[in-house]
PDBQT receptor file of N, H, CA, C and O in Angstrom, charges set to zero:
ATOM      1  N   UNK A   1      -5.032  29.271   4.849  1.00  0.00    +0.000 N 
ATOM      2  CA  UNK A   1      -5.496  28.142   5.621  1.00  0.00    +0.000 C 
ATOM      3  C   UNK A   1      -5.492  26.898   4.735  1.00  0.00    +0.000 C 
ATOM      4  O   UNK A   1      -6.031  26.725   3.642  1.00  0.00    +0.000 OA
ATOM      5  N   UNK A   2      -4.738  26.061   5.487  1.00  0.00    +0.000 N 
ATOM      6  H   UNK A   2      -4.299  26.201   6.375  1.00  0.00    +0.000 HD
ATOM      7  CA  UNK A   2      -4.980  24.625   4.405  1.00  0.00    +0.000 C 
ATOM      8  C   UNK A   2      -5.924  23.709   4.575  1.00  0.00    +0.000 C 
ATOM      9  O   UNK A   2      -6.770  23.676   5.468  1.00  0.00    +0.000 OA
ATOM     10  N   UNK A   3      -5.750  22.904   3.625  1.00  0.00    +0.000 N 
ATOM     11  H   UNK A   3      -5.063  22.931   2.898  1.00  0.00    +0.000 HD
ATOM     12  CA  UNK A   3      -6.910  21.832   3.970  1.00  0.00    +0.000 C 
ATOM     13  C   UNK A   3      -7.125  20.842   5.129  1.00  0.00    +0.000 C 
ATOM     14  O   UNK A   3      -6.257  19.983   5.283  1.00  0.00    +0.000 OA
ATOM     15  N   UNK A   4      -8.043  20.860   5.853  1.00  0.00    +0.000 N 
ATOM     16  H   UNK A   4      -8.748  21.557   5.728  1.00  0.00    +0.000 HD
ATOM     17  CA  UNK A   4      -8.287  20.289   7.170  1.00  0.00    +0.000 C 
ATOM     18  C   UNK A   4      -9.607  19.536   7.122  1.00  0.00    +0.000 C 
ATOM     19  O   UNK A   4     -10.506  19.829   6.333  1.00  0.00    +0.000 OA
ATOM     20  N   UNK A   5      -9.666  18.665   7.907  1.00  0.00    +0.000 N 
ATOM     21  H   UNK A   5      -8.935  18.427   8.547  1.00  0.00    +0.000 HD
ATOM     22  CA  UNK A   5     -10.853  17.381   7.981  1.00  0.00    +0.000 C 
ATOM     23  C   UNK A   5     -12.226  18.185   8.725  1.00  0.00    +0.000 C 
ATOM     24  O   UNK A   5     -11.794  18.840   9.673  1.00  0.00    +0.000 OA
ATOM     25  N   UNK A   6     -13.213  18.283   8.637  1.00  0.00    +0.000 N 
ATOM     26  H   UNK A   6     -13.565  17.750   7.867  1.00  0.00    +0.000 HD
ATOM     27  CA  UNK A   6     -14.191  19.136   9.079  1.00  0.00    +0.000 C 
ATOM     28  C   UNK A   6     -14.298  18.052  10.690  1.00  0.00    +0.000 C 
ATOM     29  O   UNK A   6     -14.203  18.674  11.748  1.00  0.00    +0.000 OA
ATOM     30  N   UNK A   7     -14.496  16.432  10.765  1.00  0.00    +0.000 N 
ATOM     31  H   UNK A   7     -14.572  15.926   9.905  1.00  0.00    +0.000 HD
ATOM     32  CA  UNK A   7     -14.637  16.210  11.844  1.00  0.00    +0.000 C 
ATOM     33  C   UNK A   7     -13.730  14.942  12.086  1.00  0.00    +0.000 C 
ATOM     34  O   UNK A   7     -13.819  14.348  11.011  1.00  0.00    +0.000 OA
ATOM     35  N   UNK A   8     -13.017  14.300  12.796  1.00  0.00    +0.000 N 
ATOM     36  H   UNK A   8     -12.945  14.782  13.669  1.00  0.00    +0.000 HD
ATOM     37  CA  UNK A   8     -12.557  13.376  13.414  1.00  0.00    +0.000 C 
ATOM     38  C   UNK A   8     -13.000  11.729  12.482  1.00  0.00    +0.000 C 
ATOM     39  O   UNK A   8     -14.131  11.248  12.408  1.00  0.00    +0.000 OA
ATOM     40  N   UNK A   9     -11.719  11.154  11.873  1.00  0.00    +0.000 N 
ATOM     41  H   UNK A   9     -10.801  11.544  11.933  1.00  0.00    +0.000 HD
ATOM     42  CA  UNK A   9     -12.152  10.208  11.329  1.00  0.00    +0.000 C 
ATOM     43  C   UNK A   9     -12.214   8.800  12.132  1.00  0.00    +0.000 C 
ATOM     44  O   UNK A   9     -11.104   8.446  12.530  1.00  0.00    +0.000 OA
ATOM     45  N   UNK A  10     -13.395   7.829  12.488  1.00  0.00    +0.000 N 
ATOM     46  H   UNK A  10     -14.297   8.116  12.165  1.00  0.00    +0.000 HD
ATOM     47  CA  UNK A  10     -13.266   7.057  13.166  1.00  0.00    +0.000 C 
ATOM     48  C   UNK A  10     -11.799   5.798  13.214  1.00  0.00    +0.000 C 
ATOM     49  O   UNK A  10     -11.139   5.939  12.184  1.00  0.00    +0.000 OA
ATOM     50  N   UNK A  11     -11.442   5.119  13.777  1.00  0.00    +0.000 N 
ATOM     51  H   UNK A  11     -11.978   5.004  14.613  1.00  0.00    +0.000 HD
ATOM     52  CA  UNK A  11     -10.628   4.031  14.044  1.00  0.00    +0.000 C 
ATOM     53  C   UNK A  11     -11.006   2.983  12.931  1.00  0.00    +0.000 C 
ATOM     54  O   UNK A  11     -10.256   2.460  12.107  1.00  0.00    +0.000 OA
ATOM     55  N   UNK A  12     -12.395   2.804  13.121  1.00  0.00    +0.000 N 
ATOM     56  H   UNK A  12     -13.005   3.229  13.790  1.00  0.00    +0.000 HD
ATOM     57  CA  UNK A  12     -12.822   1.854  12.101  1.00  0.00    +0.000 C 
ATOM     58  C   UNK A  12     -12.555   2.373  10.589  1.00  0.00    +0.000 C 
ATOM     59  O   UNK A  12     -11.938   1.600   9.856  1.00  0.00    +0.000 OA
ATOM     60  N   UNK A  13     -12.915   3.458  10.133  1.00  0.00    +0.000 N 
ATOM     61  H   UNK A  13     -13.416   4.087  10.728  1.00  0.00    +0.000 HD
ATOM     62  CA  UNK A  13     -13.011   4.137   9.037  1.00  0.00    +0.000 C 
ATOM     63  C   UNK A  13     -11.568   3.833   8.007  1.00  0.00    +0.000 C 
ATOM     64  O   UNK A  13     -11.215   3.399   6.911  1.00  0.00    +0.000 OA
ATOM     65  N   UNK A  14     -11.031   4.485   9.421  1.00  0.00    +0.000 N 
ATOM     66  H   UNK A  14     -11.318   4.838  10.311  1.00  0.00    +0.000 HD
ATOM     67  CA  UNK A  14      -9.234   4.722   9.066  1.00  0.00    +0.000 C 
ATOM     68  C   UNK A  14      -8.817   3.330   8.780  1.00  0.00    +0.000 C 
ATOM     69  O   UNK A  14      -8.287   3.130   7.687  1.00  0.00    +0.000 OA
ATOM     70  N   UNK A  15      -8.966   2.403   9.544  1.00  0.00    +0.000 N 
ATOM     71  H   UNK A  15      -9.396   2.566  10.432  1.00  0.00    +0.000 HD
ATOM     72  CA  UNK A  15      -7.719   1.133   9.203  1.00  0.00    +0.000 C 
ATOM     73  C   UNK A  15      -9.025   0.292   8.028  1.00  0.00    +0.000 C 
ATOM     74  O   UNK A  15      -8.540  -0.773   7.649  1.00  0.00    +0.000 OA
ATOM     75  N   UNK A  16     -10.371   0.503   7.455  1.00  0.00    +0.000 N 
ATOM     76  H   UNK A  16     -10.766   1.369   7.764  1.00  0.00    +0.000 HD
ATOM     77  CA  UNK A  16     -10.724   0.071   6.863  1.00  0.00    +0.000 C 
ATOM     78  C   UNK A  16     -10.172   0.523   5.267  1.00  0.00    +0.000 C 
ATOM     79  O   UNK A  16     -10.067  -0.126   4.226  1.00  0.00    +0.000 OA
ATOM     80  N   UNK A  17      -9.921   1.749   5.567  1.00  0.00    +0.000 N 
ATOM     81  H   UNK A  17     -10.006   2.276   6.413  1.00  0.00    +0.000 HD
ATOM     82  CA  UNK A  17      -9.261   2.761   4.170  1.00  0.00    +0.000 C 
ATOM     83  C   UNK A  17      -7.695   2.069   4.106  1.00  0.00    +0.000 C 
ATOM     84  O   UNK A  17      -7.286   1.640   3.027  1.00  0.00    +0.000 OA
ATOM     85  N   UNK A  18      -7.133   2.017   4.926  1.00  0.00    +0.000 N 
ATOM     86  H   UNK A  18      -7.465   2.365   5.802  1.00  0.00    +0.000 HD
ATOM     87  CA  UNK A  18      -5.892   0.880   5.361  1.00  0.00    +0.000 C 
ATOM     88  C   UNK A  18      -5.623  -0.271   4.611  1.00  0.00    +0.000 C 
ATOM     89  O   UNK A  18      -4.485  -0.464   4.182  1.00  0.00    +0.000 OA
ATOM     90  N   UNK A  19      -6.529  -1.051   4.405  1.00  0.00    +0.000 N 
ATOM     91  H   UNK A  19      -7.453  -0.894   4.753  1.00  0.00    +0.000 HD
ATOM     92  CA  UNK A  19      -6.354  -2.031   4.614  1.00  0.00    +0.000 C 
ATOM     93  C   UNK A  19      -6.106  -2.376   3.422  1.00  0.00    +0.000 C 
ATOM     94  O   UNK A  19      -5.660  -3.522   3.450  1.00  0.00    +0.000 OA
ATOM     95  N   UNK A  20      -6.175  -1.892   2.148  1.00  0.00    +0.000 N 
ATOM     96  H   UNK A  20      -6.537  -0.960   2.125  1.00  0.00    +0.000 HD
ATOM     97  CA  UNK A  20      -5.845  -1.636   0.952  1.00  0.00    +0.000 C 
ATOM     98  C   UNK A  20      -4.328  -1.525   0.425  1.00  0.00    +0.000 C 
ATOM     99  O   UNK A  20      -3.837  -1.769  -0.678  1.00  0.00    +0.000 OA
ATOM    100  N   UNK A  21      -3.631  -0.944   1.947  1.00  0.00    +0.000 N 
ATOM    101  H   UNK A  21      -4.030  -0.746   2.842  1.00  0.00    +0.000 HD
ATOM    102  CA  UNK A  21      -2.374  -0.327   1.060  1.00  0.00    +0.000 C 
ATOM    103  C   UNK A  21      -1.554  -1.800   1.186  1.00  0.00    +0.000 C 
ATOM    104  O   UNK A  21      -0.392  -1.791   0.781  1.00  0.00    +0.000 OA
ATOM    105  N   UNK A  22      -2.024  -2.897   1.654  1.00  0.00    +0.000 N 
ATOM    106  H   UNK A  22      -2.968  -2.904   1.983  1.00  0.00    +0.000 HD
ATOM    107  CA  UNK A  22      -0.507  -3.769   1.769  1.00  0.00    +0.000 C 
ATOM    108  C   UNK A  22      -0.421  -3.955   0.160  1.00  0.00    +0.000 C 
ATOM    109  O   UNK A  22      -1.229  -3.686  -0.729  1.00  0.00    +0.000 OA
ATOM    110  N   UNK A  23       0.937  -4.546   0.137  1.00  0.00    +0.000 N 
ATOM    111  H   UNK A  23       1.594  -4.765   0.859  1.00  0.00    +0.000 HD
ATOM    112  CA  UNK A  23       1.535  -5.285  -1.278  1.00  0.00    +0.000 C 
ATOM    113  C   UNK A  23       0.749  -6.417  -1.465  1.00  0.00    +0.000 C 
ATOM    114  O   UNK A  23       0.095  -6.788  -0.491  1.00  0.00    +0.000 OA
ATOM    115  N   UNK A  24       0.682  -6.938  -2.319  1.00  0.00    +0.000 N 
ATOM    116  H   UNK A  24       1.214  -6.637  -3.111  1.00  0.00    +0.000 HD
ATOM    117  CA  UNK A  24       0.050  -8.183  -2.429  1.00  0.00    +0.000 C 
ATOM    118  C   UNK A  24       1.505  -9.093  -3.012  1.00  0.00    +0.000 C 
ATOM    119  O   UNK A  24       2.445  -8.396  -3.396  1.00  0.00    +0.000 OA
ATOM    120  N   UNK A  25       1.657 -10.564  -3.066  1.00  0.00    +0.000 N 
ATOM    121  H   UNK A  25       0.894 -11.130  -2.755  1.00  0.00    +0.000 HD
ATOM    122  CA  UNK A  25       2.851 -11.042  -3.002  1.00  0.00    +0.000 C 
ATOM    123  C   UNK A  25       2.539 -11.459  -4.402  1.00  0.00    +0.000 C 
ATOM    124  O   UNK A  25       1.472 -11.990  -4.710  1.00  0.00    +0.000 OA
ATOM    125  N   UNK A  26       3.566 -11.184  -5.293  1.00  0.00    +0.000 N 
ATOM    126  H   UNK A  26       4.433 -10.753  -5.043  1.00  0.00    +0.000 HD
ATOM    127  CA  UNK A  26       3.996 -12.087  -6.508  1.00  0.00    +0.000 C 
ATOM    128  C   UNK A  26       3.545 -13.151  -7.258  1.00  0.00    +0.000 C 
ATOM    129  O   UNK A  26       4.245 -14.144  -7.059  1.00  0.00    +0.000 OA
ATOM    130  N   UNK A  27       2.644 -13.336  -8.047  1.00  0.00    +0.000 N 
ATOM    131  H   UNK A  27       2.075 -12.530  -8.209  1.00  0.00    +0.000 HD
ATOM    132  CA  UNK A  27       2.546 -14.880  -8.643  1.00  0.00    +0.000 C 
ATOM    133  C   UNK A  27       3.606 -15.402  -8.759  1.00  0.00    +0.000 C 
ATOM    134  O   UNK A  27       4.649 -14.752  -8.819  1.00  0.00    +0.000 OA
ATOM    135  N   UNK A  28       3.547 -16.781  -8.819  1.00  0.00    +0.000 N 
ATOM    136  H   UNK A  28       2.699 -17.310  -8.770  1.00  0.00    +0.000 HD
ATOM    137  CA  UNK A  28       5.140 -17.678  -8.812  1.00  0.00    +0.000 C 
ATOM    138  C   UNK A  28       4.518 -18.524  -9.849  1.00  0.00    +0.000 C 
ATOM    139  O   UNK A  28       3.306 -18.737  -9.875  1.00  0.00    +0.000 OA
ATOM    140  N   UNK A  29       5.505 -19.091 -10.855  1.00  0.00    +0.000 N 
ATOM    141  H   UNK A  29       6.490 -18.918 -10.834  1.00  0.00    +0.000 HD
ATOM    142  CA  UNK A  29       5.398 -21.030 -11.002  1.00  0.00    +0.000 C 
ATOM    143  C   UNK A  29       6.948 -21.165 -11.051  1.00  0.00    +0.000 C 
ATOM    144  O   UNK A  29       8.008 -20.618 -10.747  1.00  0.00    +0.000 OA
ATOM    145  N   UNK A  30       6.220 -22.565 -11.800  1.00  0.00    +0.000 N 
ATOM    146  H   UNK A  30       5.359 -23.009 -12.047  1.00  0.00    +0.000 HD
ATOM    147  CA  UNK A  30       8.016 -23.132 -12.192  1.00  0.00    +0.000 C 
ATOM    148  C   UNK A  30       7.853 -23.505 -12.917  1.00  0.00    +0.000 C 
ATOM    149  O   UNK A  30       6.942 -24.085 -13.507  1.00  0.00    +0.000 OA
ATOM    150  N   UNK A  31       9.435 -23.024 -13.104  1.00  0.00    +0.000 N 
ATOM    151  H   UNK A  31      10.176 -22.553 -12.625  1.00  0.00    +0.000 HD
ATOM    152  CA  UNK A  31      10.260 -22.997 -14.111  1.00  0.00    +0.000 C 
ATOM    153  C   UNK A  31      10.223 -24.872 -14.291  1.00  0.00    +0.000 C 
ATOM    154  O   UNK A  31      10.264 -25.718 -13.397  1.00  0.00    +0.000 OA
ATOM    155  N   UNK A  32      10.105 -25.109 -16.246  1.00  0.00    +0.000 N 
ATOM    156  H   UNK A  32      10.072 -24.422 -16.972  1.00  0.00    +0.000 HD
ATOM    157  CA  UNK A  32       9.977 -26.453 -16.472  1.00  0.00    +0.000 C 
ATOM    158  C   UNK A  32      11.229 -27.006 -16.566  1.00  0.00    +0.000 C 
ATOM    159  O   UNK A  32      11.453 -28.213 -16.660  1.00  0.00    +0.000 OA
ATOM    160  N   UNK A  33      12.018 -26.160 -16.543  1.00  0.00    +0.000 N 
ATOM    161  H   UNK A  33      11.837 -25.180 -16.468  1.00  0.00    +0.000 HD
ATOM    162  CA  UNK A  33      13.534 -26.825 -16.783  1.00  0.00    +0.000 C 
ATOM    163  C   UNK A  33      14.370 -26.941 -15.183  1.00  0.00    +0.000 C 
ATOM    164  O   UNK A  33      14.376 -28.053 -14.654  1.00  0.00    +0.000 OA
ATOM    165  N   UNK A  34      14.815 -26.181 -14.713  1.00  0.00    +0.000 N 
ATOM    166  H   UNK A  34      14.810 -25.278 -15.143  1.00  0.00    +0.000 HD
ATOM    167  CA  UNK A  34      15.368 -25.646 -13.420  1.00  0.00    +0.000 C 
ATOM    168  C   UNK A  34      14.448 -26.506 -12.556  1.00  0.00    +0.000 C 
ATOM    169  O   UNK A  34      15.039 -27.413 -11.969  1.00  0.00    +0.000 OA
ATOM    170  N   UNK A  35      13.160 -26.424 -12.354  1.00  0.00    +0.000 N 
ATOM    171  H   UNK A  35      12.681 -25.688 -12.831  1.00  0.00    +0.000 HD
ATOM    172  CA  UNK A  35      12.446 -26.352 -11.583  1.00  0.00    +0.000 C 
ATOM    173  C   UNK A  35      12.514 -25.425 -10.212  1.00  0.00    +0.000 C 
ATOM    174  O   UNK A  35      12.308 -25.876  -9.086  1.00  0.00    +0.000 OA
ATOM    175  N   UNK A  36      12.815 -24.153 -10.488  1.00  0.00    +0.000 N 
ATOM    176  H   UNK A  36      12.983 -23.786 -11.403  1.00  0.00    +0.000 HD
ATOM    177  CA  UNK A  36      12.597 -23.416  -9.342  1.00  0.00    +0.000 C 
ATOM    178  C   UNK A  36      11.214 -21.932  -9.928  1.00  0.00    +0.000 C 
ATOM    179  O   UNK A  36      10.679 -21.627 -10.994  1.00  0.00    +0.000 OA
ATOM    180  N   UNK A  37      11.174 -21.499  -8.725  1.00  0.00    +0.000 N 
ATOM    181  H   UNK A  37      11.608 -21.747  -7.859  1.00  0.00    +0.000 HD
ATOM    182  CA  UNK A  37      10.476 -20.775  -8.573  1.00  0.00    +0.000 C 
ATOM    183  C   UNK A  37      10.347 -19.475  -9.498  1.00  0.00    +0.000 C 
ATOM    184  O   UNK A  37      11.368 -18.798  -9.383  1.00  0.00    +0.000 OA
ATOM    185  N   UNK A  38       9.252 -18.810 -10.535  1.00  0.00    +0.000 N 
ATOM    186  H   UNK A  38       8.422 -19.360 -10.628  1.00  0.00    +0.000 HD
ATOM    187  CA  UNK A  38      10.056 -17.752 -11.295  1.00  0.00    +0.000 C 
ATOM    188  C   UNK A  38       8.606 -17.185 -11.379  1.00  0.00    +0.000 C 
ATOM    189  O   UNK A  38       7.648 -17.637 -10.752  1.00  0.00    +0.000 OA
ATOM    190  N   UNK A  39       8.578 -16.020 -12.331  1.00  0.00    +0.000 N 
ATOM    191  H   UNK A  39       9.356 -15.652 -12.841  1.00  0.00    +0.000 HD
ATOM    192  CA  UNK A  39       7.539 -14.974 -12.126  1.00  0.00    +0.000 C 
ATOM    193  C   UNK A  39       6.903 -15.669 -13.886  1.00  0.00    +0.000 C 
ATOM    194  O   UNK A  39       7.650 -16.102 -14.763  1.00  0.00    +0.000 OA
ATOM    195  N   UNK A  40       5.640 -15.594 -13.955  1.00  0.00    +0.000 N 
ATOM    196  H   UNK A  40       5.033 -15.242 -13.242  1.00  0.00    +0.000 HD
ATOM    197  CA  UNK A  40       5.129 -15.990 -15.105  1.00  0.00    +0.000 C 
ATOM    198  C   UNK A  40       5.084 -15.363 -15.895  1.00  0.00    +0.000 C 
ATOM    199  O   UNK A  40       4.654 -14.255 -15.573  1.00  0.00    +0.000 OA
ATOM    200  N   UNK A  41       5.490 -15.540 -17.603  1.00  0.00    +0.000 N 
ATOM    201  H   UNK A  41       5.839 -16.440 -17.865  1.00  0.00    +0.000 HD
ATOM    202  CA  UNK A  41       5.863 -14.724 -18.735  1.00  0.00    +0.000 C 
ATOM    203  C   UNK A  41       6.775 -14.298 -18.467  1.00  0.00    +0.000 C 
ATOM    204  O   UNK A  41       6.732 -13.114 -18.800  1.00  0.00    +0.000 OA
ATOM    205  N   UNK A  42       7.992 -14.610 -17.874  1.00  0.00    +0.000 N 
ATOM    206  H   UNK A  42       8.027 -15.572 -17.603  1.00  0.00    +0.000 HD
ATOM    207  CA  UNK A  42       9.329 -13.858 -17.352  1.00  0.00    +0.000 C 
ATOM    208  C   UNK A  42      10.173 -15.010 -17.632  1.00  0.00    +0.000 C 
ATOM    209  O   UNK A  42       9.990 -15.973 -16.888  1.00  0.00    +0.000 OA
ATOM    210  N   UNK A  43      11.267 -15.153 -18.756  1.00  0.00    +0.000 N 
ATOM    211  H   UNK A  43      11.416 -14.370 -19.361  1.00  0.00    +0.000 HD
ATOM    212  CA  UNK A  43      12.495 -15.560 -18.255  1.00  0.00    +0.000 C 
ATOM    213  C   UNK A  43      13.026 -16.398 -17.230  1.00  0.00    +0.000 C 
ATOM    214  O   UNK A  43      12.883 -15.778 -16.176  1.00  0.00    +0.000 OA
ATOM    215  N   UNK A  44      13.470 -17.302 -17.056  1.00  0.00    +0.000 N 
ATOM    216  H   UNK A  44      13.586 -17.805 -17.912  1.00  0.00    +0.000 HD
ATOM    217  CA  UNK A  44      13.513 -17.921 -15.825  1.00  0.00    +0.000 C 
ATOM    218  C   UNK A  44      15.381 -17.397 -15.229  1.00  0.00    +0.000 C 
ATOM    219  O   UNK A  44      16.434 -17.646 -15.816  1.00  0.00    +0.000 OA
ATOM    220  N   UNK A  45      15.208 -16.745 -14.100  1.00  0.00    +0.000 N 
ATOM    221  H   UNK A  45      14.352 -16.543 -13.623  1.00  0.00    +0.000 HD
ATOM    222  CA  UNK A  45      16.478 -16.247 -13.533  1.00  0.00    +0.000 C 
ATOM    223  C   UNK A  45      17.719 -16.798 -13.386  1.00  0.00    +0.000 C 
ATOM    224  O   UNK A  45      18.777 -16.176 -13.487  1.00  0.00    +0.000 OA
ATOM    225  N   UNK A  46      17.546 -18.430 -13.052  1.00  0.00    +0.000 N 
ATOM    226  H   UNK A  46      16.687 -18.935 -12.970  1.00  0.00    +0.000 HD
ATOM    227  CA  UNK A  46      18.781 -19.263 -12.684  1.00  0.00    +0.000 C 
ATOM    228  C   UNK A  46      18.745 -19.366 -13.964  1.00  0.00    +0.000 C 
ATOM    229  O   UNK A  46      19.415 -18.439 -14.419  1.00  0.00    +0.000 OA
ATOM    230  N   UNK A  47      18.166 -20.227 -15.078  1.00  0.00    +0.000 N 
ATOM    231  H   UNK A  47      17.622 -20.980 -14.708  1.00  0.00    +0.000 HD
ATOM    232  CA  UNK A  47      18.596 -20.822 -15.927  1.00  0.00    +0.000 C 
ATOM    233  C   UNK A  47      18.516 -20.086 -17.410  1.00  0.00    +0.000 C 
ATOM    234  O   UNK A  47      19.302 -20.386 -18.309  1.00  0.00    +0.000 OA
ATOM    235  N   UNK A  48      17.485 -19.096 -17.561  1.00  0.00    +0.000 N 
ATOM    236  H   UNK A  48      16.846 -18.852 -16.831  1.00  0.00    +0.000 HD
ATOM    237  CA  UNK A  48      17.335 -17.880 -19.100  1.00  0.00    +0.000 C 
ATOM    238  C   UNK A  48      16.523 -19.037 -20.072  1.00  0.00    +0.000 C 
ATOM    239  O   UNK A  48      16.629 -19.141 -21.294  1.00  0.00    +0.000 OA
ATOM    240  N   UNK A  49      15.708 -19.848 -19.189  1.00  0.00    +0.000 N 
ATOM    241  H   UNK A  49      15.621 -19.764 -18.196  1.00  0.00    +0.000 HD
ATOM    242  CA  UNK A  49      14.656 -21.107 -20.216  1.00  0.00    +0.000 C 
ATOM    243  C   UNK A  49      13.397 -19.915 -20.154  1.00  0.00    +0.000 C 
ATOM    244  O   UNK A  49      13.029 -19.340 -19.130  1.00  0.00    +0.000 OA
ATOM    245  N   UNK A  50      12.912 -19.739 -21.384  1.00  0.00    +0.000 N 
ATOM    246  H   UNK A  50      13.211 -20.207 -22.216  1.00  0.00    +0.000 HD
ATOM    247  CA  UNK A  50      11.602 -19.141 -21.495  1.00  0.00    +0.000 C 
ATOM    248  C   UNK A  50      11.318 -19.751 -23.152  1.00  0.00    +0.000 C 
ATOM    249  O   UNK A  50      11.811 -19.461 -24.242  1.00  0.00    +0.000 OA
ATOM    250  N   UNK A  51      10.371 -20.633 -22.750  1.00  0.00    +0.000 N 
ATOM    251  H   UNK A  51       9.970 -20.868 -21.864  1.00  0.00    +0.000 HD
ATOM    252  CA  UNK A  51       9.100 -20.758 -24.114  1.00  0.00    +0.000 C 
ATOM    253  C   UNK A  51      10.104 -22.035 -25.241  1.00  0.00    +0.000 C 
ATOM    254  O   UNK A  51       9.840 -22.456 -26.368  1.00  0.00    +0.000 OA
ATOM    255  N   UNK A  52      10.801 -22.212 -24.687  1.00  0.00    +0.000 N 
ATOM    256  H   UNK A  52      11.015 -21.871 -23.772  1.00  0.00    +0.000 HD
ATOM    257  CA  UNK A  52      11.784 -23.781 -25.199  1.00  0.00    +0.000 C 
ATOM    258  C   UNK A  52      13.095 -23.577 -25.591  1.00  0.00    +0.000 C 
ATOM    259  O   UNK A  52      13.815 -24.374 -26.192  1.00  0.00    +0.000 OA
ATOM    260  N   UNK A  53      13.469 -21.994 -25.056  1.00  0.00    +0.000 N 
ATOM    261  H   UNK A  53      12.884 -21.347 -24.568  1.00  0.00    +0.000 HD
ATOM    262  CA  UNK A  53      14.849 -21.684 -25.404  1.00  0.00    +0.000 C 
ATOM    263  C   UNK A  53      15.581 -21.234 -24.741  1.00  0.00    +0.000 C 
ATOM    264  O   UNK A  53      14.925 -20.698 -23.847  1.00  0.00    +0.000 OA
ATOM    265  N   UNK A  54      16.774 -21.058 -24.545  1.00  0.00    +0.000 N 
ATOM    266  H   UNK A  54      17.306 -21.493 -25.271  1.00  0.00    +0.000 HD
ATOM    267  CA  UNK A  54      17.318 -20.211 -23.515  1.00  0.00    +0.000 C 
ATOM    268  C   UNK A  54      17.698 -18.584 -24.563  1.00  0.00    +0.000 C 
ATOM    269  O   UNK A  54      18.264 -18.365 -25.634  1.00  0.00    +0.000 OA
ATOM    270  N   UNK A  55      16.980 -17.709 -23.465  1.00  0.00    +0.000 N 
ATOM    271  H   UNK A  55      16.520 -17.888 -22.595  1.00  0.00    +0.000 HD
ATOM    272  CA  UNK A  55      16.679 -16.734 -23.668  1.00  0.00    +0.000 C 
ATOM    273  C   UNK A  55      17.740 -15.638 -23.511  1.00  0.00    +0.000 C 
ATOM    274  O   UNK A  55      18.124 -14.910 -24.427  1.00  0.00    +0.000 OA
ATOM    275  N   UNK A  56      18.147 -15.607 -22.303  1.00  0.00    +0.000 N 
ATOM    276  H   UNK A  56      17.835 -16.198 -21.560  1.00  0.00    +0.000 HD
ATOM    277  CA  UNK A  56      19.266 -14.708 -21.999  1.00  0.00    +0.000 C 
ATOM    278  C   UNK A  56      20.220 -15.464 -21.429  1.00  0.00    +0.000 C 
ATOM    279  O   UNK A  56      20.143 -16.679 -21.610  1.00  0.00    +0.000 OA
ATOM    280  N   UNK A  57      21.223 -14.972 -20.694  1.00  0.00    +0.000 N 
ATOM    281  H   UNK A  57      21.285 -13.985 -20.547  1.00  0.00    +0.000 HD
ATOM    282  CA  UNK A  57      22.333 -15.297 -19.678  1.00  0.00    +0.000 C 
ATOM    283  C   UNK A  57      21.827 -15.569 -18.367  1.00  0.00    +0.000 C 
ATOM    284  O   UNK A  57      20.948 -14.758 -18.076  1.00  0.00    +0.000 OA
ATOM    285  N   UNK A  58      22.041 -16.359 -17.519  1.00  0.00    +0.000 N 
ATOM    286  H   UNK A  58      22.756 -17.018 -17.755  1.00  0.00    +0.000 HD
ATOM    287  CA  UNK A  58      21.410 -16.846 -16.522  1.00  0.00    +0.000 C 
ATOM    288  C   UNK A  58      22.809 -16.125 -15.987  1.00  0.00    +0.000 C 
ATOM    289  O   UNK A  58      23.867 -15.728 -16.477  1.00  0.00    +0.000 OA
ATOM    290  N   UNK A  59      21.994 -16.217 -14.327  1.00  0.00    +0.000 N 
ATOM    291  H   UNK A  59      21.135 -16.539 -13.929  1.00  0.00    +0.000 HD
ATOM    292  CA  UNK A  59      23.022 -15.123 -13.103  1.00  0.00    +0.000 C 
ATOM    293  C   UNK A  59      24.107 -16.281 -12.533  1.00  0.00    +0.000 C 
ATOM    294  O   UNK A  59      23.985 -17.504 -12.605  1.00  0.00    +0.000 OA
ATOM    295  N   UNK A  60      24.987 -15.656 -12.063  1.00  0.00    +0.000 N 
ATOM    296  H   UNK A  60      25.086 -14.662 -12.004  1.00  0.00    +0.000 HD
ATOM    297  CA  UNK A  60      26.369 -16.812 -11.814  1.00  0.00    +0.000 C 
ATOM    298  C   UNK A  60      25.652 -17.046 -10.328  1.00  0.00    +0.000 C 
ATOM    299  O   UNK A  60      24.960 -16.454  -9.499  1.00  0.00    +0.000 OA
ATOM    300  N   UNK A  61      26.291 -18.303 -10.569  1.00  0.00    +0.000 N 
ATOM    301  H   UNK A  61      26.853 -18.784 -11.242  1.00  0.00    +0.000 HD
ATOM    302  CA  UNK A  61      25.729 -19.006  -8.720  1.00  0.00    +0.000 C 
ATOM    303  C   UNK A  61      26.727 -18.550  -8.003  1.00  0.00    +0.000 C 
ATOM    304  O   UNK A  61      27.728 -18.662  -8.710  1.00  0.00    +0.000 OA
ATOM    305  N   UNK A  62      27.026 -18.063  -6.911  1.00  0.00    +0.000 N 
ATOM    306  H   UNK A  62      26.213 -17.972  -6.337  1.00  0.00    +0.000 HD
ATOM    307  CA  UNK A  62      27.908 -17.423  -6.014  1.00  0.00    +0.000 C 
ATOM    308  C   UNK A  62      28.080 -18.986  -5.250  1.00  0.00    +0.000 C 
ATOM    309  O   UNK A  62      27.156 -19.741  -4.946  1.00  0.00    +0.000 OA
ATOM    310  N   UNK A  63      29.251 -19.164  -5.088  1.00  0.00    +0.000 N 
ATOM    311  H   UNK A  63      30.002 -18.551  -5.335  1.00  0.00    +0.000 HD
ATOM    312  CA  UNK A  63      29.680 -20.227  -4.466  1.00  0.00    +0.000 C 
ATOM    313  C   UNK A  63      30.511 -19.374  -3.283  1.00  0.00    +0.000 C 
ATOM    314  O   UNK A  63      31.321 -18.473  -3.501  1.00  0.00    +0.000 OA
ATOM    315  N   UNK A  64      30.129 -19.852  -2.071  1.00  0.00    +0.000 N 
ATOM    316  H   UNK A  64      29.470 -20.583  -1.893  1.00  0.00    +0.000 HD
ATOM    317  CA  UNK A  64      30.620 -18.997  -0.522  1.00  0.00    +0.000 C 
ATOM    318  C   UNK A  64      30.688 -20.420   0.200  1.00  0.00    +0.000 C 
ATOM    319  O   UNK A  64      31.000 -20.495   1.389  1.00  0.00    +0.000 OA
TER     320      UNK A  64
C-alpha cells in the first residue's frame, strides 16, 4: 500500500502551497556601455563590457 493523504486537502490549502512554485523574473540593469538590458555580475551579452573591459566575444547581430 502506498502513501495516501489520510483526509481531503482543502482548495484554499492547495493553491496557498501553490503559490510558491511560480519563477520569479530575473534582476536586470544596464549595461554602461551598450546600454541594454543584462543580468548583474554577468558579462554584458551584446557587447562582452564587464567591470571596464571587454571580457569575452560578444554574439553576432543576425541581420534578417
Amino acid at each position: 500500500m502506498g502513501a495516501l493523504p489520510k483526509r481531503k486537502l482543502s482548495k484554499g490549502r492547495r493553491n496557498r502551497r501553490r503559490s510558491q512554485d511560480a519563477l520569479p523574473m530575473p534582476a536586470l540593469s544596464v549595461c554602461p556601455k551598450c546600454k541594454k538590458a543584462k543580468r548583474p555580475h554577468f558579462a554584458c551579452e551584446y557587447c562582452g563590457y564587464y567591470g571596464g573591459e571587454v571580457k569575452t566575444e560578444a554574439k553576432a547581430e543576425s541581420s534578417k
